[in-house]
PDB file of N, CA, C, O and CB in Angstrom:
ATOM      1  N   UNK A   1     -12.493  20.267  12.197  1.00  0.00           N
ATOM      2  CA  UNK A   1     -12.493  19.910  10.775  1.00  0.00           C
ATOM      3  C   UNK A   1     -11.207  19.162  10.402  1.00  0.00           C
ATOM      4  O   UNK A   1     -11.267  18.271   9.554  1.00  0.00           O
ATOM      5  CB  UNK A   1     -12.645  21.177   9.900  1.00  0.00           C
ATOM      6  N   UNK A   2      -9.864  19.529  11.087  1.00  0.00           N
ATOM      7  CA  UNK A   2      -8.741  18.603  10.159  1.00  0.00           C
ATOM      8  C   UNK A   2      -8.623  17.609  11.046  1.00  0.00           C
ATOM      9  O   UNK A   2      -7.887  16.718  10.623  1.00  0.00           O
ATOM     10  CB  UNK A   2      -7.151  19.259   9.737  1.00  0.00           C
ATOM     11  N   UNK A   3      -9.141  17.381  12.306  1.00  0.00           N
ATOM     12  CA  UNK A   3      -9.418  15.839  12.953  1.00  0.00           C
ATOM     13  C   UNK A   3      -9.851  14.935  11.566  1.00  0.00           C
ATOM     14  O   UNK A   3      -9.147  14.252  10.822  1.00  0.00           O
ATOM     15  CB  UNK A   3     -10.929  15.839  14.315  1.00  0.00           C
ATOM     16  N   UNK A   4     -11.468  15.258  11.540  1.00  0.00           N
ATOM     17  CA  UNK A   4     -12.497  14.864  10.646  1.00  0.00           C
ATOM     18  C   UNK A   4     -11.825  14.342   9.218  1.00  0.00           C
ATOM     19  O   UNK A   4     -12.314  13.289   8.811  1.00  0.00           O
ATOM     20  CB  UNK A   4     -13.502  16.128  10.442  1.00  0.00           C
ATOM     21  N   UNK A   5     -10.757  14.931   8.384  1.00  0.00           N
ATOM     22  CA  UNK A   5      -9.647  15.381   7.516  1.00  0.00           C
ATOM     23  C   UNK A   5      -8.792  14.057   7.632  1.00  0.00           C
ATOM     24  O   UNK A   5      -8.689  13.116   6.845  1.00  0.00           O
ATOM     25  CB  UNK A   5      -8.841  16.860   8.042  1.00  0.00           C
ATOM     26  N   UNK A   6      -8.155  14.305   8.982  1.00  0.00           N
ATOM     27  CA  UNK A   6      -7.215  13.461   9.155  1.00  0.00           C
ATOM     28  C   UNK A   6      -7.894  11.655   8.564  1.00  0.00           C
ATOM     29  O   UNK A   6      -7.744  10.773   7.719  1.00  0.00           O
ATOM     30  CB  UNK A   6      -6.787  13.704  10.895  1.00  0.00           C
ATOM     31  N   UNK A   7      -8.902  12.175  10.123  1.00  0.00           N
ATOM     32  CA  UNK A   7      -9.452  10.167   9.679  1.00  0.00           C
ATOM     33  C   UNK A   7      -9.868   9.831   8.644  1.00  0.00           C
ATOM     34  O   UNK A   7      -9.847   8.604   8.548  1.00  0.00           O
ATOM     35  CB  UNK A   7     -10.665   9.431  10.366  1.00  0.00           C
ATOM     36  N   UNK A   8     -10.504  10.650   7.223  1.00  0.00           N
ATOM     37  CA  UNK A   8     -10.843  10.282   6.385  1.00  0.00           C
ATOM     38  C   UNK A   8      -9.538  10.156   5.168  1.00  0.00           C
ATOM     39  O   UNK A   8      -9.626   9.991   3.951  1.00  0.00           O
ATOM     40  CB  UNK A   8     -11.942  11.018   6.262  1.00  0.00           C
ATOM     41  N   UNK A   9      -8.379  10.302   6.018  1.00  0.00           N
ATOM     42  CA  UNK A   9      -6.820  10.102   5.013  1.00  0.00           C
ATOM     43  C   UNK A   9      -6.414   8.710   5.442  1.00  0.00           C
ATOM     44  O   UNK A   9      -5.663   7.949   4.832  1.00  0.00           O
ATOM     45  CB  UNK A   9      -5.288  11.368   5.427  1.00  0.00           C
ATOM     46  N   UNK A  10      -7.213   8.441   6.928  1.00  0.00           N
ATOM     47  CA  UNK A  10      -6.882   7.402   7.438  1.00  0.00           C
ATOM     48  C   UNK A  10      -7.598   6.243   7.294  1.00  0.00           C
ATOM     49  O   UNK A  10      -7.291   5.157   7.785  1.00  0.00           O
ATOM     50  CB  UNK A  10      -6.739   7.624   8.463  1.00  0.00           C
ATOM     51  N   UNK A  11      -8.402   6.445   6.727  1.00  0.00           N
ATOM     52  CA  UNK A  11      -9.593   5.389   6.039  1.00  0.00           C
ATOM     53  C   UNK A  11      -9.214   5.190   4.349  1.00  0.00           C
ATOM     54  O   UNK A  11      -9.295   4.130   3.728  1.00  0.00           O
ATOM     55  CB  UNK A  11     -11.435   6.222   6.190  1.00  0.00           C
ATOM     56  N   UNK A  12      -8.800   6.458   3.834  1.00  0.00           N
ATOM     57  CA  UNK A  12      -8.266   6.172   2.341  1.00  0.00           C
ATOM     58  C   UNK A  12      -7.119   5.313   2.671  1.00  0.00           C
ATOM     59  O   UNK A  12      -7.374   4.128   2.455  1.00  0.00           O
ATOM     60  CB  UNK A  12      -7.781   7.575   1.390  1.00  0.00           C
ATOM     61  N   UNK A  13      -5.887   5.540   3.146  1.00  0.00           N
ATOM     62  CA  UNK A  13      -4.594   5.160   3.377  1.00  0.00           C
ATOM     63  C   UNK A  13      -4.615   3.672   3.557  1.00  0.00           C
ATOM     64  O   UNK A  13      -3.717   2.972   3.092  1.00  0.00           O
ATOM     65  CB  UNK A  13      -4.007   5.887   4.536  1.00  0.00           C
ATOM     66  N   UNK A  14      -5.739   3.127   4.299  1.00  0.00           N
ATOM     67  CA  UNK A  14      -5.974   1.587   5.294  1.00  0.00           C
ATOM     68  C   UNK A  14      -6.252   1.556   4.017  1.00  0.00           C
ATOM     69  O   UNK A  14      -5.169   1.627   3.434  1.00  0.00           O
ATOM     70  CB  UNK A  14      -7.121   1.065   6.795  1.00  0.00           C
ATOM     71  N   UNK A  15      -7.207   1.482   3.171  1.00  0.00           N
ATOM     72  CA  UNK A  15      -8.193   1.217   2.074  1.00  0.00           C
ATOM     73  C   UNK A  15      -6.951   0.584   0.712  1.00  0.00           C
ATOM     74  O   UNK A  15      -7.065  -0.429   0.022  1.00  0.00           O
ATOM     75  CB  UNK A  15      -9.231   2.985   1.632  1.00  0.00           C
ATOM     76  N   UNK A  16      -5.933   1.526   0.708  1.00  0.00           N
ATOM     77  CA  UNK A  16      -5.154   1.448  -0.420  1.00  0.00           C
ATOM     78  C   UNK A  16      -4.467  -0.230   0.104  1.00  0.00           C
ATOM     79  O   UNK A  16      -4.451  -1.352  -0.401  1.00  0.00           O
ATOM     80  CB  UNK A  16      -3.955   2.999  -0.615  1.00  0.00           C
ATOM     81  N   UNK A  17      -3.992   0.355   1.302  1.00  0.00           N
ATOM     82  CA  UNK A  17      -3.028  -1.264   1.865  1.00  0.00           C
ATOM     83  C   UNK A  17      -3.861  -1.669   1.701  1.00  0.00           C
ATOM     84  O   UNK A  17      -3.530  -2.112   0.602  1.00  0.00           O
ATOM     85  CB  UNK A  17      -2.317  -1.783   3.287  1.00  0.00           C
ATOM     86  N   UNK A  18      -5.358  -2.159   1.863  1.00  0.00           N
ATOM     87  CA  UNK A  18      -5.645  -3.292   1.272  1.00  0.00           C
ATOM     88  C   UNK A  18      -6.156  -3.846   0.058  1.00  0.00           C
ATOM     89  O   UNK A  18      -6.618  -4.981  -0.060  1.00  0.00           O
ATOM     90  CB  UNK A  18      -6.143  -3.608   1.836  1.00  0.00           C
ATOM     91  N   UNK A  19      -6.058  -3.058  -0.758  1.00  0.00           N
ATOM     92  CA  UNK A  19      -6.255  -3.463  -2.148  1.00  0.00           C
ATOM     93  C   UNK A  19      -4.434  -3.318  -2.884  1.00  0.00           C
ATOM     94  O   UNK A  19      -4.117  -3.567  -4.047  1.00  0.00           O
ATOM     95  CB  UNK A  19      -7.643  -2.211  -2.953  1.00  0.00           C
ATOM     96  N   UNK A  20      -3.585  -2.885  -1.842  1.00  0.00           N
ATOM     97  CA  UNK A  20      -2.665  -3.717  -2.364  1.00  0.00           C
ATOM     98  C   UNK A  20      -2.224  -4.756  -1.830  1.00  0.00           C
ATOM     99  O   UNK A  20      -1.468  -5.319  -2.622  1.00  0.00           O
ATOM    100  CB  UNK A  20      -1.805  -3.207  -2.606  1.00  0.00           C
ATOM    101  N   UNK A  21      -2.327  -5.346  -0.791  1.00  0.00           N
ATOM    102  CA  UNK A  21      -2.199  -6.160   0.291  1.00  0.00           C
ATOM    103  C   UNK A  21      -2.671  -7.571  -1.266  1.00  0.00           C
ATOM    104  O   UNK A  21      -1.955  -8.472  -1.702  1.00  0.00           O
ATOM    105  CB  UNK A  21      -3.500  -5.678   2.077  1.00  0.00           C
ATOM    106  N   UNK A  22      -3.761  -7.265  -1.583  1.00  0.00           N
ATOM    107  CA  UNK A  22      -4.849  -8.158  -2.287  1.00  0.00           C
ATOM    108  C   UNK A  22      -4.136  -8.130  -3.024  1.00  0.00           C
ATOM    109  O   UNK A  22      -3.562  -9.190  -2.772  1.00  0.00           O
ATOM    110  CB  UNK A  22      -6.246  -7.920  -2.642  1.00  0.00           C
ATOM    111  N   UNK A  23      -3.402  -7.543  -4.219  1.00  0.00           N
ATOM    112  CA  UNK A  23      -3.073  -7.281  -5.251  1.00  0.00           C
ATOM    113  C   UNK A  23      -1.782  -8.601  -4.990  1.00  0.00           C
ATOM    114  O   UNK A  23      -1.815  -9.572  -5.746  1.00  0.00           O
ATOM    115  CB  UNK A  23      -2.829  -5.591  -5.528  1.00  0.00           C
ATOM    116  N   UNK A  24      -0.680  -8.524  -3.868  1.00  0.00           N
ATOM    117  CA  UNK A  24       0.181  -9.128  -3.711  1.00  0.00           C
ATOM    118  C   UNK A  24       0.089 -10.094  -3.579  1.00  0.00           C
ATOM    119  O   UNK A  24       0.826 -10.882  -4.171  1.00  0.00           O
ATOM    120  CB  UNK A  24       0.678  -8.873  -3.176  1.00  0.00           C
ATOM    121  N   UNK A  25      -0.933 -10.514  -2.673  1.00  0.00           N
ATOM    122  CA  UNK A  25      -1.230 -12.257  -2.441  1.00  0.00           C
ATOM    123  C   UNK A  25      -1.174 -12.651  -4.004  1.00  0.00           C
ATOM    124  O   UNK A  25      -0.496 -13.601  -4.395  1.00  0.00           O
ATOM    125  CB  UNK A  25      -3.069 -12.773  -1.590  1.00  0.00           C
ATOM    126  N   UNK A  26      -1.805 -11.986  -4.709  1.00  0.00           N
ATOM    127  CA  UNK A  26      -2.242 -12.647  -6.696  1.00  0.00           C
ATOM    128  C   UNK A  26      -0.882 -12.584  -7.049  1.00  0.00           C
ATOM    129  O   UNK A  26      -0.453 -13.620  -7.557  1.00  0.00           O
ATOM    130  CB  UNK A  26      -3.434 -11.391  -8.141  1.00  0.00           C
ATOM    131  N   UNK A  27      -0.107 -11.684  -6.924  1.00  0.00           N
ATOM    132  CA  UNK A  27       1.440 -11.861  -7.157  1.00  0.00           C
ATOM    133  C   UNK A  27       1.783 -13.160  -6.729  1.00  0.00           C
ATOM    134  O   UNK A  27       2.106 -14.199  -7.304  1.00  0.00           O
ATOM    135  CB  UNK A  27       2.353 -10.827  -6.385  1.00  0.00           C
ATOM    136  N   UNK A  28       1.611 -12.787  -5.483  1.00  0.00           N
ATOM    137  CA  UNK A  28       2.777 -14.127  -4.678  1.00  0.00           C
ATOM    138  C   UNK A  28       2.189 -15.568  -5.349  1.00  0.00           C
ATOM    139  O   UNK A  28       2.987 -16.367  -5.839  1.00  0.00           O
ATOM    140  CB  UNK A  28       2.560 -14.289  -2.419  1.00  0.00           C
ATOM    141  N   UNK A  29       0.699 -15.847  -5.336  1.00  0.00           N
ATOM    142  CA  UNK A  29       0.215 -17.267  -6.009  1.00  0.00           C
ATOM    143  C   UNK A  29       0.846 -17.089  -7.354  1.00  0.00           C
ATOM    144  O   UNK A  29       1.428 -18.160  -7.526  1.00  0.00           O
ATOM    145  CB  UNK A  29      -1.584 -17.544  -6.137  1.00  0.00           C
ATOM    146  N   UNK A  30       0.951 -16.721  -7.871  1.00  0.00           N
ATOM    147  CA  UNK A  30       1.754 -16.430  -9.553  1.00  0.00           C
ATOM    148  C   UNK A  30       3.049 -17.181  -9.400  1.00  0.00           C
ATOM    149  O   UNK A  30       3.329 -18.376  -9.489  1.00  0.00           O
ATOM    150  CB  UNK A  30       2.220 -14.519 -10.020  1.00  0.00           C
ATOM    151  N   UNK A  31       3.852 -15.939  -9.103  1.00  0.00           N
ATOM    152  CA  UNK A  31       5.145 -16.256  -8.970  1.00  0.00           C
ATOM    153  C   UNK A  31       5.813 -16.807  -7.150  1.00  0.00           C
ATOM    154  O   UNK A  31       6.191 -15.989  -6.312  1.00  0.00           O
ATOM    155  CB  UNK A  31       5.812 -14.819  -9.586  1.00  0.00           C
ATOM    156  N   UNK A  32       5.802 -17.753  -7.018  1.00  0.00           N
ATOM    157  CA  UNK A  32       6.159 -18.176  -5.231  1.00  0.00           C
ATOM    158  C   UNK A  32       8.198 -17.505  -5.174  1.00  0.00           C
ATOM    159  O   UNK A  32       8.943 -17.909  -4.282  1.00  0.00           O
ATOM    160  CB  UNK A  32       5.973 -20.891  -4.888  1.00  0.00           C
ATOM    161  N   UNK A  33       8.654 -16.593  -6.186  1.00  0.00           N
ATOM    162  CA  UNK A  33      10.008 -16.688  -5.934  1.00  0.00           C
ATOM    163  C   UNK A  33      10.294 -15.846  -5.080  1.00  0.00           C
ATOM    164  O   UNK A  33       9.428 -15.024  -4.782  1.00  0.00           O
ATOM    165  CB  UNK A  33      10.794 -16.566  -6.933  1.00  0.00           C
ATOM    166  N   UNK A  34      11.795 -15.793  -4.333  1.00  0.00           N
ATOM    167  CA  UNK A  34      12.353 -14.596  -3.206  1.00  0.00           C
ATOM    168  C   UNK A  34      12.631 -13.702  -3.987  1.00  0.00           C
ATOM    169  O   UNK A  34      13.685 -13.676  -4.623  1.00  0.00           O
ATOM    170  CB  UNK A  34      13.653 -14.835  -2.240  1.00  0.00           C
ATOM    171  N   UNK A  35      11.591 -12.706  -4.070  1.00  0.00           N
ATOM    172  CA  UNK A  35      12.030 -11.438  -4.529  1.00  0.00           C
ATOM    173  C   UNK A  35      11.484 -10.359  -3.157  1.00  0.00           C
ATOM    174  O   UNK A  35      11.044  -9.209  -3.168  1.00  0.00           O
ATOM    175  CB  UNK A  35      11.272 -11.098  -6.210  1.00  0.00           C
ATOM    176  N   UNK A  36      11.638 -10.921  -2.511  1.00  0.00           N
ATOM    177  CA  UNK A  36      11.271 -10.104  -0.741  1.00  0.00           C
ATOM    178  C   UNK A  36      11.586  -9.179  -1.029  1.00  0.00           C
ATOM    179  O   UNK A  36      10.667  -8.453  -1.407  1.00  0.00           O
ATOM    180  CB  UNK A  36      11.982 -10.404   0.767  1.00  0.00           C
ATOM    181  N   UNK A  37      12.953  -8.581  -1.063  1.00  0.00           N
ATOM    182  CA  UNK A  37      13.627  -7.632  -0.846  1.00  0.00           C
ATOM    183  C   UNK A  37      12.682  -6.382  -2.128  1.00  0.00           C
ATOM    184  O   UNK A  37      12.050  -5.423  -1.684  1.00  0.00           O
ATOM    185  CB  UNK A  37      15.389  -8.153  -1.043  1.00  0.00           C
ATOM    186  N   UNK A  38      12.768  -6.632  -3.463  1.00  0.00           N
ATOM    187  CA  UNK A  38      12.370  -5.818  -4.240  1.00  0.00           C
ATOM    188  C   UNK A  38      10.785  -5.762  -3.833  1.00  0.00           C
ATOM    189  O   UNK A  38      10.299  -4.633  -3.891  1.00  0.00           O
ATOM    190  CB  UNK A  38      12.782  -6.199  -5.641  1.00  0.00           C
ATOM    191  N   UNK A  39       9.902  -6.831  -3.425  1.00  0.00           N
ATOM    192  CA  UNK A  39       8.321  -6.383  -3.223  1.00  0.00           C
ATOM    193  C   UNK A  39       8.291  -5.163  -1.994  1.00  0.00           C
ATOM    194  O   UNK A  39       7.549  -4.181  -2.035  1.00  0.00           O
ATOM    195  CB  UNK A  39       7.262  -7.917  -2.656  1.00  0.00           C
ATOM    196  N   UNK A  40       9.246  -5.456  -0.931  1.00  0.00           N
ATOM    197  CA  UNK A  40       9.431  -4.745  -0.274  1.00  0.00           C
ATOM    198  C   UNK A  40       9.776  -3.426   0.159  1.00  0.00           C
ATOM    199  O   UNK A  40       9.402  -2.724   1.098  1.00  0.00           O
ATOM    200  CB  UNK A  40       9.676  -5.141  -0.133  1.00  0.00           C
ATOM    201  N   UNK A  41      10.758  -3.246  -0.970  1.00  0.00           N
ATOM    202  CA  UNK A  41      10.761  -1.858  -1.687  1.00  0.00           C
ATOM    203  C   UNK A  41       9.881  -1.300  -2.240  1.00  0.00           C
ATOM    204  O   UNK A  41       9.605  -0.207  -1.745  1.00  0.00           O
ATOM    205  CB  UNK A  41      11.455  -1.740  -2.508  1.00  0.00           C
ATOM    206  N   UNK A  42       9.177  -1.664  -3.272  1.00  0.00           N
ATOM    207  CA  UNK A  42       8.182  -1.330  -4.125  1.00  0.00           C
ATOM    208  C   UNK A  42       7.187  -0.652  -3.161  1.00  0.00           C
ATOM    209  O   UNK A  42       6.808   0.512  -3.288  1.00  0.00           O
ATOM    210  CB  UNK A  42       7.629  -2.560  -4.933  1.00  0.00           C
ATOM    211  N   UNK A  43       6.681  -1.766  -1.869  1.00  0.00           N
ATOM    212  CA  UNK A  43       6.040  -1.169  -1.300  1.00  0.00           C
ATOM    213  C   UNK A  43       6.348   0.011  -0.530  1.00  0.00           C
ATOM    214  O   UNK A  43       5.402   0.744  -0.245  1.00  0.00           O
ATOM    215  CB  UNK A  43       5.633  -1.858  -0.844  1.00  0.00           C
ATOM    216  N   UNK A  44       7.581   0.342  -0.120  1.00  0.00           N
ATOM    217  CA  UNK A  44       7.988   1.678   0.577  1.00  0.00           C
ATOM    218  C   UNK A  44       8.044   3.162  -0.640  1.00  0.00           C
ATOM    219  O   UNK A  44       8.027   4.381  -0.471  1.00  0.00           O
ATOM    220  CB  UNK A  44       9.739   1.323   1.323  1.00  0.00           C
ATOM    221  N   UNK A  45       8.092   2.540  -1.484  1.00  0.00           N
ATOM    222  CA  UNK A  45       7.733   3.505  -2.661  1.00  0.00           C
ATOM    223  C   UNK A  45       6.608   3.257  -3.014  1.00  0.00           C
ATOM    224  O   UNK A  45       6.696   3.654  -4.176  1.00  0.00           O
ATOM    225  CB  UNK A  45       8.504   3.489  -3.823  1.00  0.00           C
ATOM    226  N   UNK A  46       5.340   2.811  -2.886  1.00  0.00           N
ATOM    227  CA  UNK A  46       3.979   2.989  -3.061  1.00  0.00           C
ATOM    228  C   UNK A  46       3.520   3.953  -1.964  1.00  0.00           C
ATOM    229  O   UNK A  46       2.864   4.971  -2.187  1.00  0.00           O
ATOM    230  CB  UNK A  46       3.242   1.652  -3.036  1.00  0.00           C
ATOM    231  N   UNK A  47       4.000   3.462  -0.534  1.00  0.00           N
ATOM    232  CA  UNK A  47       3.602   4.457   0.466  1.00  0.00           C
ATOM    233  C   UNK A  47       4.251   5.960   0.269  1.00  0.00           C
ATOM    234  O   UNK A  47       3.664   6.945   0.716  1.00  0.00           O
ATOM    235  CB  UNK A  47       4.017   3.877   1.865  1.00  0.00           C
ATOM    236  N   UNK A  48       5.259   6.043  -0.297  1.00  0.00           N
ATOM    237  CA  UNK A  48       5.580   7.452  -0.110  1.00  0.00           C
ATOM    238  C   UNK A  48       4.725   8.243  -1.218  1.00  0.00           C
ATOM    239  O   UNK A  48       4.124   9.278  -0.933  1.00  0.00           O
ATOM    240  CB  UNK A  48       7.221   7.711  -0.255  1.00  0.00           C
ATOM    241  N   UNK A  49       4.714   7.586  -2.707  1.00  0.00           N
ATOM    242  CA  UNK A  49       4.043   8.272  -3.486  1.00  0.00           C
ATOM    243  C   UNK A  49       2.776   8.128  -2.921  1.00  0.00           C
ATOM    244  O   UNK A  49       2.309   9.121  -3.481  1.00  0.00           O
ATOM    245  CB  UNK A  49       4.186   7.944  -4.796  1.00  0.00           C
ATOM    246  N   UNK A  50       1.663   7.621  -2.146  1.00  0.00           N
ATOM    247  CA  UNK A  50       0.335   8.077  -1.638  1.00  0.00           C
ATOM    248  C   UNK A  50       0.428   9.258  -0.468  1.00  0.00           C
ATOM    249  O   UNK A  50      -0.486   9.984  -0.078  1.00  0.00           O
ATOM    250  CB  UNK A  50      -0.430   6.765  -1.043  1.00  0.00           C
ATOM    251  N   UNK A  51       1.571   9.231  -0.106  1.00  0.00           N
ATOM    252  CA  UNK A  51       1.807  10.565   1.345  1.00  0.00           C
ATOM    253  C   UNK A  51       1.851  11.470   0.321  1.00  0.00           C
ATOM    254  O   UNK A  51       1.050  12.390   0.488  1.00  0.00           O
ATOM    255  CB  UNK A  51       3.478  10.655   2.634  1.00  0.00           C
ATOM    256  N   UNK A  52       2.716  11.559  -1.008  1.00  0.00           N
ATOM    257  CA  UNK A  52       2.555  12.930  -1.914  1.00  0.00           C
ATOM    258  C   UNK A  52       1.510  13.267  -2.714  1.00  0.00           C
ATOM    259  O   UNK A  52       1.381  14.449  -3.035  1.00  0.00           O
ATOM    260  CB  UNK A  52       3.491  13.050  -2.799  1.00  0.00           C
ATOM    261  N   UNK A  53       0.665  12.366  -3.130  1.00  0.00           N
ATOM    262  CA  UNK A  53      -0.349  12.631  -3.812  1.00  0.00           C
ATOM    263  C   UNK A  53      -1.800  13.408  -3.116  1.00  0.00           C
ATOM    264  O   UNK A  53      -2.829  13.878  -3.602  1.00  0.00           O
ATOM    265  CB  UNK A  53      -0.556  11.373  -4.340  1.00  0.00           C
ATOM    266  N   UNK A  54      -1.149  13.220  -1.463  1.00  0.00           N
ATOM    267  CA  UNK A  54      -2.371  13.707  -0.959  1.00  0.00           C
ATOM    268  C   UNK A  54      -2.528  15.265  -0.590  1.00  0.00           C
ATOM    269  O   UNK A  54      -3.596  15.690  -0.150  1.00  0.00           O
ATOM    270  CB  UNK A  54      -2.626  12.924   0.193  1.00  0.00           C
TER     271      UNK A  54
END
């Protein structure tokens, strides 16, 4: 059962990166500026708040 558990955290988890993955490209066509560093962050704080929410 927490195999079964696991992969279905691992199918949500893939699922999120890509609807934010999507979300960013619409960013990036918006605005083309170097803000690397802060999208980049943002995203290491999106992943941690989905590891706690679960």
């Amino acid at each position: 059962m927490q195999g079964r558990r696991k992969s279905n955290l691992h199918f949500w988890v893939n699922h999120r990166i890509e609807v934010v993955r999507k979300q960013k490209v619409k960013e990036g066509k918006m605005s083309r500026r170097g803000k690397g560093g802060a999208k980049r962050h943002r995203k290491v704080l999106h992943e941690a708040s989905d590891h706690a929410s679960v």
